[in-house]
Every structure is written in C-alpha cells, then in structure tokens.
N, C-alpha and C positions, 0 to 999 in steps of 0.2 A: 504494500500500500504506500502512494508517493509522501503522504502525509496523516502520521497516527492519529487517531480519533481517539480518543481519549473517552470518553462517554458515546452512547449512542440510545435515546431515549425513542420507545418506540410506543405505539397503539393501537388496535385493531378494534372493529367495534364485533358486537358478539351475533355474528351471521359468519357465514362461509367464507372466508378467505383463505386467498395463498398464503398471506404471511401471520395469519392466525395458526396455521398451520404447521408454518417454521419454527412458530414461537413457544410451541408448546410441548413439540417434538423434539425441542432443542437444536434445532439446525439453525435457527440463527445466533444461538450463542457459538454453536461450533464454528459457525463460518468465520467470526470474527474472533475468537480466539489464538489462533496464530498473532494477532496483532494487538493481545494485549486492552483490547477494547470491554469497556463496563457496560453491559447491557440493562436497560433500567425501563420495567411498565412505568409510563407513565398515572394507568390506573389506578398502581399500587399504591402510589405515594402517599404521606403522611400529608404533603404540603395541597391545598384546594387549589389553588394558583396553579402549579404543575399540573394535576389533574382536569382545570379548565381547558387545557392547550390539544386535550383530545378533540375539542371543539373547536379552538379557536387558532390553535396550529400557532402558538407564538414561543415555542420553544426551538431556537436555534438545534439543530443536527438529530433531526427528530423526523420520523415516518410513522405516516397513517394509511390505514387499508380499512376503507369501509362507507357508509353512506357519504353519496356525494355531498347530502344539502347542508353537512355544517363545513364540510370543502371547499363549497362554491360561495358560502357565505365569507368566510375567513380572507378568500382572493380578493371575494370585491371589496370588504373592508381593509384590504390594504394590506394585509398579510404578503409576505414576497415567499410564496411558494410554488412548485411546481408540479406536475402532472409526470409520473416515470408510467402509469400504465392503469389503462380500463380490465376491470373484470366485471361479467357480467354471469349473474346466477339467476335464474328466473326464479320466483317461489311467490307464490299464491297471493292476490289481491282482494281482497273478498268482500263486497257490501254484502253486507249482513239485514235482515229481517224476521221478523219473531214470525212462524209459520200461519198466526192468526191475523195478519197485518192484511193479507187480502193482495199483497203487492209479488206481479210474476213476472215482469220485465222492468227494465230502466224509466222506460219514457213512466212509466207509474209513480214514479218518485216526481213528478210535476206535483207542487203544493204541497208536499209533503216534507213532514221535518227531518232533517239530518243532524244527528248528535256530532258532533265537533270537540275536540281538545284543543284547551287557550292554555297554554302555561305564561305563570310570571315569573320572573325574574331568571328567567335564562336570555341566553345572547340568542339565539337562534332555535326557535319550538321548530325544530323537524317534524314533530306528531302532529300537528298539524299541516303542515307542510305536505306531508305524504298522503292525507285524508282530504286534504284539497285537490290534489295532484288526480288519485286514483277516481275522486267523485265529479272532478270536471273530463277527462278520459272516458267517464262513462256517459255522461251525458250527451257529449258529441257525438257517440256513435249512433245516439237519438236524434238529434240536430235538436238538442237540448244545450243551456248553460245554466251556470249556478245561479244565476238571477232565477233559474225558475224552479227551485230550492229552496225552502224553509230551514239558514241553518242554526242551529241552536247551540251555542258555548257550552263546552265542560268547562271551568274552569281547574286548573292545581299550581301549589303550589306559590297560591296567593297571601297576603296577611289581613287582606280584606273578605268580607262576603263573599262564598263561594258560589251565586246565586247563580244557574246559568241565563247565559242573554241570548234573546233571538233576534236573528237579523233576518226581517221582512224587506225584502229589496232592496237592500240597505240600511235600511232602519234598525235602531236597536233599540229593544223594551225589555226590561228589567223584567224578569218573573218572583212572583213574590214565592218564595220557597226555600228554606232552607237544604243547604247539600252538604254535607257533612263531605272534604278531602278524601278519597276512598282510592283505590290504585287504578279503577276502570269504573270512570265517573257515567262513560257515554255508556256501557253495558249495563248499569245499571237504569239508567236512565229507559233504555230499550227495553228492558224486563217489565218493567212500572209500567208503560205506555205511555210515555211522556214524550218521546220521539219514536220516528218509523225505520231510522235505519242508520249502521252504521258503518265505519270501514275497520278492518282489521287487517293483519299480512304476515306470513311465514306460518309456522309450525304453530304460534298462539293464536292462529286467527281459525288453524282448522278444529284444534282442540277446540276454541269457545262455541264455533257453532256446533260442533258433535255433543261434545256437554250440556248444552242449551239446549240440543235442538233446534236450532236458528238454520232460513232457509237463503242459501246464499243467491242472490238475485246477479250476480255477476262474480265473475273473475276476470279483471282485467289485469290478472300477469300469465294469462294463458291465451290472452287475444294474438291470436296469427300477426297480428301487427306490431313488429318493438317498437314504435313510438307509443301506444297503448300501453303497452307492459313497464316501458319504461317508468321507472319512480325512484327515489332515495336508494333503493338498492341494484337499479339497473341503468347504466354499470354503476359500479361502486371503483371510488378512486384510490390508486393507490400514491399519493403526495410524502414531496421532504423540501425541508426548504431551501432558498437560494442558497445559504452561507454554506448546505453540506454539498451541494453541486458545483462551488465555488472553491471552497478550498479543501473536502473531502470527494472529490468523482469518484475515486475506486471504489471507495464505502459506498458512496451510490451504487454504483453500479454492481457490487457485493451484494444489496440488497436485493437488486431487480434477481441476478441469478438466484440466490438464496429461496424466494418465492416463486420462481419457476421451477425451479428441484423440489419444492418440496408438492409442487400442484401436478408433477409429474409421477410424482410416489403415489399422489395418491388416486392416478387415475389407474392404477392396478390392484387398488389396496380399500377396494368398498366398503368393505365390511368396519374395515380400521376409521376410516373415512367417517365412514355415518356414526360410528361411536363419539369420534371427536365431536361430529358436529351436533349431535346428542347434549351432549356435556357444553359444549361453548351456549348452547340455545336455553339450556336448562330442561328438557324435555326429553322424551323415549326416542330411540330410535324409529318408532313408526311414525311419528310425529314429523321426523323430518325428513323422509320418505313423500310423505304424503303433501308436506308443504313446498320439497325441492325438487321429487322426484327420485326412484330408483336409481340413476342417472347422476346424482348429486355428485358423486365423486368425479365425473366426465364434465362436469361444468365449470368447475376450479381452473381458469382460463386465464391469465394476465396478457393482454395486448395492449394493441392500438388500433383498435379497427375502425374504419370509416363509419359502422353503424352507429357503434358507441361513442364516438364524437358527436356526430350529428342530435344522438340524444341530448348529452351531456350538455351542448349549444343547446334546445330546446325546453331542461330543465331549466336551466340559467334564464333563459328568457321569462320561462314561467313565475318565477321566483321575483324577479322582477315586477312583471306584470301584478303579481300579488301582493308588493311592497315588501317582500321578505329580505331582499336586497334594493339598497335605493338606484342601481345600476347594472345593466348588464352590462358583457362582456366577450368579448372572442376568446373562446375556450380553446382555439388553437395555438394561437399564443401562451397558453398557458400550460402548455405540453413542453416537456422536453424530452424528443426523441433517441436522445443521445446513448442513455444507459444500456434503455433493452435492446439497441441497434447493437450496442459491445457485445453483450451478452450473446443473442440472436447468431452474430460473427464468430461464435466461439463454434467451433467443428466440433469440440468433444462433448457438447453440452445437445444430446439428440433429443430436440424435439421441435 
C-alpha cells in the first residue's frame, strides 16, 4: 500500500451487502492486515457523533454499503464523497391492507388514507422516504399521484404530541388522538382502522403481512420494471470519501476487491449466505428467502451498471422533488470509476 492507513472506519446498513459480508467473515480485516490497519464499526462506537457518520458520511477514511437515501442526502449536503460501486438486491415492496379494507388494486387507494412515518430529529427520515418512493411508483402505474392520497403522519421520535397529521391535498389537520411512541406506529394504526394502507419492505414486511394477515395490494420490487423496483435499497451505494481516494487509493481500491471476493464466495455458498443474511436482518432464514428470493446469494453484485445509474439519477431527483434534499444532482459525477476498473484489470481476481 503506497501510503498506510492507519485506521479505516467502516459501515454497512443491515440488508445484503458485499461488504456486510466481508465484515463479518473477516475478510476485510484480513485484507488489511498485512498493512497494519485498525478496523473500526462505526456502529459500535461509544461516541453518537461517530455513529451519526453512518448517515451523514463525515468521517474522513470511512466506507458505507447500503441504502442510497442517506448517501444521496450527505452528497448534496456537501459531504465530499464518492461512488466506488452500485449493488442492487431486489427484495419485496409491499402496500399493505387489512383483508377487510375492500381495497384489490392501486387505483383503489384514490381517497383513501395512507399511514406514513414523520421522524424528528434525524438529518435524513429515509422511512419515509422509501414509503413515499414505493407509494408514488405505484400510483403511476395507475396514472395516479399522491395528491390523490389521503396521507396520514406517524409521527417518532418527537418530544412533542405524537398526534398523527393528515394531509388532504396538502393541507394539514391535527387529529385529536392521542399515540403513544410504539416501534410501528402506521401498523398499528392499520389494525385500528384509522388508515387503509401501508408500505413495508424486505423480510419485515412479508413477516407483518403473514402474521397479520394483511392482503398485499402490490409489490413494486417485483414490477418487470427497475425504475419501479427501484427505492433506498435498489441499488444500494457503496461510498468512501474524497480524502481516502486522495491520499489512500490502494485502500480504496483494497476495498472494492475485498467486497467483490467476498460477493463471489458467496455466490456458491447459499446456504452460508442466507444464514448470514438471516442474522444481519434479524429474522429466519425463510424470511429472507421469501423477501430476497432463493437466489439471494446470486444477487450480491457490486458494479456500475448503466441501469443502476440511471436509477440512482432518478432517486436523487425524487428526493429533490420531495424536499428531502434542497438540490439535485448529476450522480455521475459523483462516481469514481477508478477503483473497480483496478480491481476488474486484475486477471487473477475471476469474475
């Protein structure tokens, strides 16, 4: 390595990844071992500061693998980081409905309320984000929009009233109701009958409706269409920042193969595979079977592929358009093809 790294602080969010995968099999401390490097979760730490930078990426010589929308938000808020490589996992999108709702396609959800998560006091509500994302995808393929949606606030993690709010066309009206903080404010709220429908996604979302009984009125992460499917976790970015591309590349580039080795172990290695991702999800291995597919181990993919640009561009616009970032952005600019092209150029590295 031209120049030692001294620490390398890393994070993954808890979905399928290649470099969830390195990290936990040990292959990314081996790789950097020869070089004397201190590998450090950012998760784990004592300090809330470090642990924010899973979100906000402000930890110099630091890599994340995982949902783009707190990636895409950290960029446009001026974070100087880059783009080493898209992976995309397809795994279930699911509006939810209680089987008494009456409601059997999309365009049904005209006038009708959709439970929503509002979190305070984070930099970036991804969960909402992603229930916006997957509820306006579905609507379109109605030649529906959310203006013609009823949606209704969860509120968490507020220090005020957790009353939820509806927005009628825009408008918002207080409901007089008390909501006690609960960990899944909109499911309950859909149990009650107080909303018609909600969104949920991966391995928790097929668990709630088979527990429930809840009748899923769409899957838009199995629509034939990846701009459809696409959402926070398709692709999912895998980012480091300017300063480790600047004055550690090989550690860069150490990274990119490290998560390519270990996405290639585990496309013969199913079984191992869906345990892991068992355990990262918290859930049975049938559970993420059913939310990633049999297949799950064959999806574990790091590129750069033109399709997953093209989303990636399209999320960011989204997010934008939502106010979620006050600016978009050319996501291709925000690539740097350098690492995986080293890696890629390696003959001995078959895949």
């Amino acid at each position: 390595m031209s120049k030692p790294l001294e620490t390398l602080w890393y994070t993954h969010s808890p979905v399928p990844t290649g470099l969830g995968i390195a990290v936990e099999s040990g292959r990314l401390a081996e790789a950097f071992r020869p070089y004397g490097t201190n590998i450090q979760g950012l998760r784990e730490s004592s300090d809330r500061g470090t642990r924010e930078a899973h979100f906000d990426h402000h930890l110099d010589n630091s890599v994340r693998h995982g949902g783009n929308t707190p990636a895409i938000w950290a960029r446009a808020n001026g974070k100087n980081t880059r783009v080493l490589g898209l992976s995309w996992s397809d795994e279930v999108q699911l509006i939810l409905t209680p089987p008494e709702s009456g409601l059997k396609h999309v365009r049904d959800l005209r006038d009708r309320r959709f439970g929503i998560p509002k979190w305070a006091n984070v930099q970036i509500d991804f969960g909402r984000a992603q229930a916006l994302r997957a509820l306006e995808n579905a609507m379109r393929l109605e030649g529906l929009s959310l203006n013609d949606v009823e949606l209704v606030d969860y509120p968490y993690g507020g220090t005020h009233s957790d009353e939820p709010i509806r927005h009628v066309f825009g408008a918002q009206i207080a409901l007089n109701r008390n909501n006690e903080r609960r960990r899944n404010n909109e499911l309950i709220g859909l149990l009650r009958g107080d909303i018609d429908a909600i969104f949920a996604k991966g391995a928790h979302a097929v668990q709630l409706a088979d527990e429930f009984g809840l009748h899923v009125l769409i899957d838009t992460g199995s629509h034939p269409d990846p701009m459809v499917r696409s959402n926070i976790g398709t692709p999912r970015t895998l980012t480091v920042d300017q300063h480790m591309l600047d004055e550690h590349f090989d550690a860069a580039a150490l990274i990119v193969e490290t998560v390519l080795r270990a996405e290639q172990w585990a496309w013969s290695h199913a079984d191992e595979t869906r345990r892991f991702l068992a355990r990262e999800l918290n859930t049975s291995e049938y559970w993420v079977a059913a939310a990633y597919g049999e297949d799950a181990h064959r999806r574990l993919v790091t590129r750069l592929e033109e399709q997953s640009l093209l989303a990636l561009q399209d999320l960011t616009n989204f997010l934008e358009r939502h106010h979620f970032i006050e600016q978009a952005f050319d996501v291709r600019e925000w690539v740097d093809p350098r690492p995986l092209a080293a890696v890629l150029g390696k003959t001995r590295l078959a895949i």
